[in-house]
N, C-alpha and C positions, 0 to 999 in steps of 0.2 A: 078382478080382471084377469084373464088366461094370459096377460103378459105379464105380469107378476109371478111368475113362473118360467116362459118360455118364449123369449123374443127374437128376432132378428131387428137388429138399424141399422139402416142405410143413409149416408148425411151425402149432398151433392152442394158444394160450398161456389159462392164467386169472389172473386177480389175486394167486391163489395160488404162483405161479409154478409151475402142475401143465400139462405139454403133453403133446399127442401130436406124434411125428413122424412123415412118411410120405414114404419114398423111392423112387424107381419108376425103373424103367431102361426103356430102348426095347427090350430083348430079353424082359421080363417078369418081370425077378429083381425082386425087391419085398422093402423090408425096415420093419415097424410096429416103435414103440417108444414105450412110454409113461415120461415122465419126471417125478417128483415132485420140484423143489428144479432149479435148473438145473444141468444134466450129471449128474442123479441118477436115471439106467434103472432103474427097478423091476419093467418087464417088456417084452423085445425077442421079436420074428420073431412079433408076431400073424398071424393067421391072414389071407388077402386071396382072400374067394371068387371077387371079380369084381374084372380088371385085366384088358385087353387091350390092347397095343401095336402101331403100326404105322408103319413107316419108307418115306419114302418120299423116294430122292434124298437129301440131306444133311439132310433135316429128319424127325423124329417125332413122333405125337401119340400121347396115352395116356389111356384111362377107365378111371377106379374107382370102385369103391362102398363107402366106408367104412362100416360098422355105429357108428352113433349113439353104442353104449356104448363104442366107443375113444376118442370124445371125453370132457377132463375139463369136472367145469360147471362152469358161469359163463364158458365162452371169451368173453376182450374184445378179443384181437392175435393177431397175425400175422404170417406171412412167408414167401416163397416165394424158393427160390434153385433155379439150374441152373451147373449143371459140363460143360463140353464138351475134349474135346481129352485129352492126354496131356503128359508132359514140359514143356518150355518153352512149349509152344503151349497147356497148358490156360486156357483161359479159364473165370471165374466171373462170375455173375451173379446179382443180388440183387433184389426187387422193394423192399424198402427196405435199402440198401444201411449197413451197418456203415460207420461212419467212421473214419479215422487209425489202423488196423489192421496193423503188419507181415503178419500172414498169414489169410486167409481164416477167420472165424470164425461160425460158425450160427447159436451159442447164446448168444450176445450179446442177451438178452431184452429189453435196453433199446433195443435199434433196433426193436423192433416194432411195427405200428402197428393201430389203431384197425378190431376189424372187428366186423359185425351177423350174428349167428350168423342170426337171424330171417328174413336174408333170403337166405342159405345152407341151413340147414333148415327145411324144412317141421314146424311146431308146434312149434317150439325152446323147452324150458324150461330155462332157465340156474340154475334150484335142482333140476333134476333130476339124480342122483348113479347111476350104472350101478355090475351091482355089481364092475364092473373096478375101479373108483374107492373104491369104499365102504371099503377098508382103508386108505386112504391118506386119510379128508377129515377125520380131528383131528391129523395129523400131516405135519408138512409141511418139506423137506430145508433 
């Protein structure tokens, strides 16, 4: 897989511990996954109408447009990581980085920190439930 070399994640976390993640390569392989309970996929390879990538020299930039209902509600944290390299030379990076960890871990929900969906989406209501969400909001991993 082209993320085995080169990813971005994006984790979008609720109180609930209900996330979506969002992984995006620089050649355009993209892989959605919505998570109820941590490490508990209830449904992976959403749909990603808009993603375009582009590489330039040793660096990449990438835009997406997530659909609203792949978020769960009430998101309050977050976190962003990048994977570069291969073998011995891969390098990770964390925007809040996991601590005292042998080996790189994602879904470590308690390193995540504090984000304002409000000023991320436009008219954000954090009791609004999609009906991606609706089988999963009395029951929880």
């Amino acid at each position: 897989m082209p993320w085995d070399y080169e990813v971005v994640e994006a984790f979008f976390l609720n109180q609930r511990n209900q996330y979506l993640e969002v992984e995006l390569s620089p050649h355009g392989q993209h892989l959605l996954l919505m998570l109820n309970g941590q490490r508990n996929m209830v449904k992976d390879k959403l749909p990603l109408r808009t993603f375009s990538a582009d590489i330039s020299g040793n660096t990449w930039t990438g835009q997406a447009v997530l659909p609203r209902s792949y978020f769960p509600p009430g998101v309050t944290k977050f976190n962003a990581y990048a994977i570069h390299g291969q073998g011995s030379n891969r390098v990770y990076e964390s925007l809040y980085p996991a601590k005292n960890l042998d080996q790189p871990d994602f879904h470590r929900l308690e390193f995540f920190q504090d984000i304002n969906m409000t000023q991320v989406l436009d008219h954000y209501d954090p009791h609004q439930v999609s009906n991606l969400w609706l089988p999963y909001e009395t029951v929880v991993g």
